[in-house]
C-alpha positions as CSV (number, residue, x, y, z in Angstrom):
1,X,20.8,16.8,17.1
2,X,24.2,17.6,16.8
3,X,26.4,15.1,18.0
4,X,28.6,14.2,15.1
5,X,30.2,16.2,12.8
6,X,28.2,14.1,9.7
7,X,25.4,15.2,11.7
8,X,26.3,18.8,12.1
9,X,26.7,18.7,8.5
10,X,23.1,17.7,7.8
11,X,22.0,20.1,9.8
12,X,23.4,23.0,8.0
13,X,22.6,21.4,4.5
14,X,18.1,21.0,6.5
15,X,18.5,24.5,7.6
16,X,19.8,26.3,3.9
17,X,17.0,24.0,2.4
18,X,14.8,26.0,5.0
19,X,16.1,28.9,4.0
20,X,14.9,28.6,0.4
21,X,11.5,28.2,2.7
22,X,11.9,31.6,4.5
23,X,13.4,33.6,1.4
24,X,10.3,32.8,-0.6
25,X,8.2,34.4,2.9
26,X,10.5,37.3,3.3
27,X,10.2,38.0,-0.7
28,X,6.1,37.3,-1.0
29,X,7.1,35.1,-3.7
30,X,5.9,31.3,-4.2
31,X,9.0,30.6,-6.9
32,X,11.6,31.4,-4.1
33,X,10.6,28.5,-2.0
34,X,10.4,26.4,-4.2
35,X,14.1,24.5,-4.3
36,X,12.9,23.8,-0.6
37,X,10.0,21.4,-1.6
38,X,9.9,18.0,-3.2
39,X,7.8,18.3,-6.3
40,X,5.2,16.2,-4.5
41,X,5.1,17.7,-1.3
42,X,2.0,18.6,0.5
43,X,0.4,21.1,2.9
44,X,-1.8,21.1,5.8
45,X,-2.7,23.1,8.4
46,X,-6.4,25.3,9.7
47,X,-7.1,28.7,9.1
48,X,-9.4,29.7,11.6
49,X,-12.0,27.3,11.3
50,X,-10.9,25.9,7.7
51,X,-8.9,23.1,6.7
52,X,-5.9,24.3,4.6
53,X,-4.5,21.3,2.8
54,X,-3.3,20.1,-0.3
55,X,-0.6,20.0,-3.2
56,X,2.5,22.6,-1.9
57,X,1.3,24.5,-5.1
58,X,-1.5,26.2,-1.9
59,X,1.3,27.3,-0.6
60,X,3.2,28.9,-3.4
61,X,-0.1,30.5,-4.2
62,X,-1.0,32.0,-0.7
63,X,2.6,33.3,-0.4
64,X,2.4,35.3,-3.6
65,X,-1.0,36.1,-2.6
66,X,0.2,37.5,0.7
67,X,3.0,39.3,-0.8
68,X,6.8,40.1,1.2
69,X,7.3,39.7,5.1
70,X,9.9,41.2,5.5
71,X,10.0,41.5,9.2
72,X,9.7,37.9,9.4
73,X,11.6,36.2,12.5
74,X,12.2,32.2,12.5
75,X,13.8,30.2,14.5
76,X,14.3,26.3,14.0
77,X,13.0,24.8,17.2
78,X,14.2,21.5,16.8
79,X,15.7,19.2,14.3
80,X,15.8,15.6,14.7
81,X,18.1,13.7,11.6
82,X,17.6,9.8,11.1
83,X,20.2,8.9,8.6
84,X,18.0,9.8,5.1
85,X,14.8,11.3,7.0
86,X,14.5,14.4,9.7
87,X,11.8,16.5,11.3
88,X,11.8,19.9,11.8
89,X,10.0,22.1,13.5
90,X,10.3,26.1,12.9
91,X,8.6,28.8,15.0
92,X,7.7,31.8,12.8
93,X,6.6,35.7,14.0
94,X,5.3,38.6,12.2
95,X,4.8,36.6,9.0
96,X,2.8,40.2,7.5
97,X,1.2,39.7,11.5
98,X,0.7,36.4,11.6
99,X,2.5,33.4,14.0
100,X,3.4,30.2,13.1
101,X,4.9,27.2,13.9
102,X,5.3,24.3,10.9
103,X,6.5,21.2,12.1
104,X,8.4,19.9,8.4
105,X,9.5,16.5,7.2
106,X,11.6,16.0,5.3
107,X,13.7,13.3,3.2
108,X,17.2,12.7,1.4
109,X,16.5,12.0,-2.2
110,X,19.2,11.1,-4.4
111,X,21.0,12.9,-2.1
112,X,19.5,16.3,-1.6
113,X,17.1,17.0,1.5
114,X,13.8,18.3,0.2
115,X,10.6,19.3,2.6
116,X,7.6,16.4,1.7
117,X,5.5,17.9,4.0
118,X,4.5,20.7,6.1
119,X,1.8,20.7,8.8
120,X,1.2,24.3,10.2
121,X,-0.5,25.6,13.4
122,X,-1.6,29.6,13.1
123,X,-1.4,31.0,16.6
124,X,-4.5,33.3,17.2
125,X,-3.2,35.6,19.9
């Protein structure tokens, strides 16, 4: 993960694009997380028994939806950087109660890392 400094570098450049991720959860606002995601990006995960999935737009709407978190704990799991593509994944608590962990990926385009895609698993317990 970190065994370069080039690498060490990308990994602090992935995690601030992460935090654009957690500052939108922590505010309850959609707009805030938005420098994270490629325009494009997409979303899937379940919700109970339902099938959450689409354009990141779902996501910008269920976080204004769901308003601030701000007790919200994260901590990046794991990051794995290969050269102009990396995955992520990101264990969440008390997001307003809820658990998660969102495995990301994402990719270097014209040289800024954005998030294409999130997959999310909601812990029940």
């Amino acid at each position: 993960m970190k065994n370069s400094i080039a690498n060490t570098h990308e990994y602090d450049v992935i995690a601030g694009v992460v935090q654009h991720y957690l500052d939108g959860a922590i505010s309850g606002r959609g707009n805030d997380m938005k420098p994270a995601f490629h325009e494009d990006a997409t979303v899937f995960g379940y919700v109970g028994e339902d099938l959450f999935a689409g354009p990141i737009q779902k996501l910008y709407d269920w976080t204004d939806d769901n308003g601030p978190a701000p007790g919200l704990i994260a901590h990046i799991a794991h990051v794995k950087i290969s050269e102009t593509v990396a995955t992520l994944r990101l264990e969440l608590d008390d997001w307003s109660g809820y658990r998660f962990t969102d495995l990301f990926t994402l990719l270097k385009v014209d040289g800024t890392w954005k998030i294409m895609n999130k997959v999310f698993h909601l812990h029940t317990e």
